[in-house]
TORTOR-369135 format. One record per residue (C-alpha): residue in one letter; y, x, z. Coordinates in steps of 0.1 Angstrom, whole numbers, m for minus. Each point is the difference from the previous one (the first is absolute). Example, Ala and Ser with C-alpha at 12.3 -4.5 7.8 and 13.67 -1.06 7.14 Angstrom:
BEGIN
 res     v     u     w
   a   m45   123    78
   s    34    14    m7
END
This chain:
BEGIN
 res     v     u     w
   x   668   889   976
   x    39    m6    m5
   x     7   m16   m28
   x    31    27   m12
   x    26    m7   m30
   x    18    30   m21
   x    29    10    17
   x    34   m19   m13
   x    30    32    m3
   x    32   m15    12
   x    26    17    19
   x    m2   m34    19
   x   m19    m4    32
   x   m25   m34    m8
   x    17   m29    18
   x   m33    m5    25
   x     9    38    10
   x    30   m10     7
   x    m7   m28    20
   x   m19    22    20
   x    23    21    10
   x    23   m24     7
   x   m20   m20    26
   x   m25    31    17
   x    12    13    32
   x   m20    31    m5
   x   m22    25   m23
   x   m27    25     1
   x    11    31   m10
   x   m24    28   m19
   x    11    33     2
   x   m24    32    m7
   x     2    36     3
   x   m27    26   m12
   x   m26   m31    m7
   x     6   m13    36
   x    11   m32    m1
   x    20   m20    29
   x    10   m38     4
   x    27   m15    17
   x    17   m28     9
   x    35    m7    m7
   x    33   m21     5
   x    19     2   m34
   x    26   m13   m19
   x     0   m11   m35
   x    29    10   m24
   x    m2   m23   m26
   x    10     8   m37
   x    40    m3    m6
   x     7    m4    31
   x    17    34     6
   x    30     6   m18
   x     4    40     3
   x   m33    11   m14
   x     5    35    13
   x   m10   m16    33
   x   m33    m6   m14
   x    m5    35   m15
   x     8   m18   m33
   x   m23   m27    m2
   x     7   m33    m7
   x   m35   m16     6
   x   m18   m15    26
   x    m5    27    34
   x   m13     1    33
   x    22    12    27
   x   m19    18    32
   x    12    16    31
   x   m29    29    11
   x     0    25    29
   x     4    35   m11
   x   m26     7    30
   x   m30   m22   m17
   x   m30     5   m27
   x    17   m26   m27
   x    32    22     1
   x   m17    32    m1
   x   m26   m11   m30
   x    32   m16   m18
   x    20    31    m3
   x   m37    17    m8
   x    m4   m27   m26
   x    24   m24    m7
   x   m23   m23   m22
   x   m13   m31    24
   x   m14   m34    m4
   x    14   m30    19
   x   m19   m28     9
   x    15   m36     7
   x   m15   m36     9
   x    16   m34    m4
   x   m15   m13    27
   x    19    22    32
   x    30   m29    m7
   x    m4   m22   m26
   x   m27   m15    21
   x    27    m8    28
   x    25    m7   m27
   x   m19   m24   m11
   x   m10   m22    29
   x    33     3    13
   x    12   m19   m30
   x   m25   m25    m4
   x   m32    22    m3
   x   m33     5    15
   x     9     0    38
   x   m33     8     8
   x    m4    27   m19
   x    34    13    13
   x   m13    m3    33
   x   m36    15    m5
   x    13    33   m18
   x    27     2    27
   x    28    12   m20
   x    27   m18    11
   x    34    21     1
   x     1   m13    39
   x   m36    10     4
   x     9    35   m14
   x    27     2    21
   x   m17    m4    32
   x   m33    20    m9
   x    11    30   m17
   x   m23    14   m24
   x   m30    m4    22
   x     2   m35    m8
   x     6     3   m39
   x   m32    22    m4
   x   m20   m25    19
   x    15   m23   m21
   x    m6    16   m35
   x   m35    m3    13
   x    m2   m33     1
   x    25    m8   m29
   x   m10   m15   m36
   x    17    16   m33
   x    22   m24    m7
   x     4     5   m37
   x     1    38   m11
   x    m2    35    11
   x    19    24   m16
   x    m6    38    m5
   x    31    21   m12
   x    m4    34   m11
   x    34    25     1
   x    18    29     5
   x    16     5    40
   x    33    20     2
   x    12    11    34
   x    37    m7     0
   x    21    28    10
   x    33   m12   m11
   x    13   m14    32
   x    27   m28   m21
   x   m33    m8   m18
   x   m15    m5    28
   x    27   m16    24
   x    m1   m24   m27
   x   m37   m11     7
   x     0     2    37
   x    25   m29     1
   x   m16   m20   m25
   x   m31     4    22
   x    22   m11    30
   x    10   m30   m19
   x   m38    m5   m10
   x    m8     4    39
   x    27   m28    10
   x   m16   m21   m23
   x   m33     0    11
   x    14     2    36
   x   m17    32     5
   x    12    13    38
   x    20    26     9
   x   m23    25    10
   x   m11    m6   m33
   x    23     6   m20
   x     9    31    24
   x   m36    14    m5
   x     0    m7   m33
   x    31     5   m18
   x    23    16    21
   x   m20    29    13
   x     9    37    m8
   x   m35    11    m7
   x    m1   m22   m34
   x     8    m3   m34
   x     2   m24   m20
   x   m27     5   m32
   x     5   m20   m29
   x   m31   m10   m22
   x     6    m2   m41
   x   m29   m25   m13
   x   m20    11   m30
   x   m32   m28    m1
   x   m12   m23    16
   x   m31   m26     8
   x     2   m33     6
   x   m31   m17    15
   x    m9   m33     6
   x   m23   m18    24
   x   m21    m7   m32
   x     0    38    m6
   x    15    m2   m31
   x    24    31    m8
   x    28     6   m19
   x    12    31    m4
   x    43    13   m10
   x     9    36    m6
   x    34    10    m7
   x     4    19   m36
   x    14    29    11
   x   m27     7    33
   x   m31    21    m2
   x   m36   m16     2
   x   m20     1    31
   x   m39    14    m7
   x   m12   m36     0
   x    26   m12   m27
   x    m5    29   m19
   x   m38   m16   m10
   x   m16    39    m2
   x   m28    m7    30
   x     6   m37    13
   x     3   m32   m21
   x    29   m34     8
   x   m34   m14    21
   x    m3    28    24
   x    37    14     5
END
């Protein structure tokens, strides 16, 4: 049983979301058309509150989003333009486990999970899901709920393919990465406006943050399932 809190409104993601984001290499993406849902599992880049100056860039919002690049050819795009409401899922422990050892951490652990940035770099994904296998939580797991909007403006999005570029130097992604990724014709860029979120620890304790203005999910709502069960 999860031991839930009320959900805090604040047009401010929680700082342990945003720390999050800020270290996770990827997320699991929820899309769902017609009561089918489908899971993936994505690169993505964070665009963190204030930190883009023309707001028109970010279809007016000034929060917190989620930038992804999708294939018009696959099941996320498809359900996405269906239904553009999706849940994200993030873990703290893809990086900040490597982050960590790296700068005076648990080595072993580093090790044991296998999520060095070297390790990733030489094994592909193969070796990250074999890693997240054998991986701890390091401290929380994050569930964001929100609204995905396929952007069809190309300055819009010409804007976010280079920040993902820069994103990709960063974490010394390779080129046929960044080519598959981000520069190839069959994509668009899809940019994901966050409305709640839930933050769980490894104590499964649960705290909950809704922005005012975004509309409850079933669960929140409290008309079949209680805060122990959602």
């Amino acid at each position: 049983m999860s031991l839930a809190r009320e959900p805090s409104q604040d047009e401010s993601l929680p700082q342990d979301v945003i720390e999050v984001l800020r270290h996770a290499r990827y997320l699991h993406l929820g899309t769902s058309c017609n009561d089918f849902p489908h899971v993936s599992l994505m690169n993505f880049l964070h665009v963190p509150a204030g930190s883009v100056d023309d707001l028109s860039l970010t279809g007016g919002d000034a929060a917190d989003c989620v930038a992804l690049i999708c294939s018009r050819r696959t099941k996320k795009y498809f359900n996405i333009v269906k239904n553009p409401r999706v849940s994200l899922l993030v873990h703290d422990w893809s990086t900040r486990a490597s982050h960590e050892s790296t700068t005076g951490g648990d080595k072993a652990s580093d090790e044991a999970g296998g999520f060095s940035d070297r390790g990733l770099r030489e094994g592909g994904l193969a070796s990250l899901l074999s890693a997240l296998n054998a991986a701890a939580l390091s401290k929380h797991s994050v569930t964001l709920s929100g609204t995905a909007e396929v952007v069809s403006d190309p300055v819009r999005a010409a804007f976010f393919r280079e920040r993902m570029k820069g994103e990709g130097t960063r974490a010394q992604w390779s080129q046929e990465d960044v080519k598959c990724w981000v520069e190839s014709d069959d994509t668009d860029v899809v940019l994901v406006h966050l409305g709640s979120a839930r933050i769980s620890d490894r104590g499964d304790h649960v705290h909950k943050w809704k922005q005012a203005n975004a509309l409850d999910t079933p669960s929140s709502a409290g008309h079949t399932l209680t805060n122990d069960n959602v």
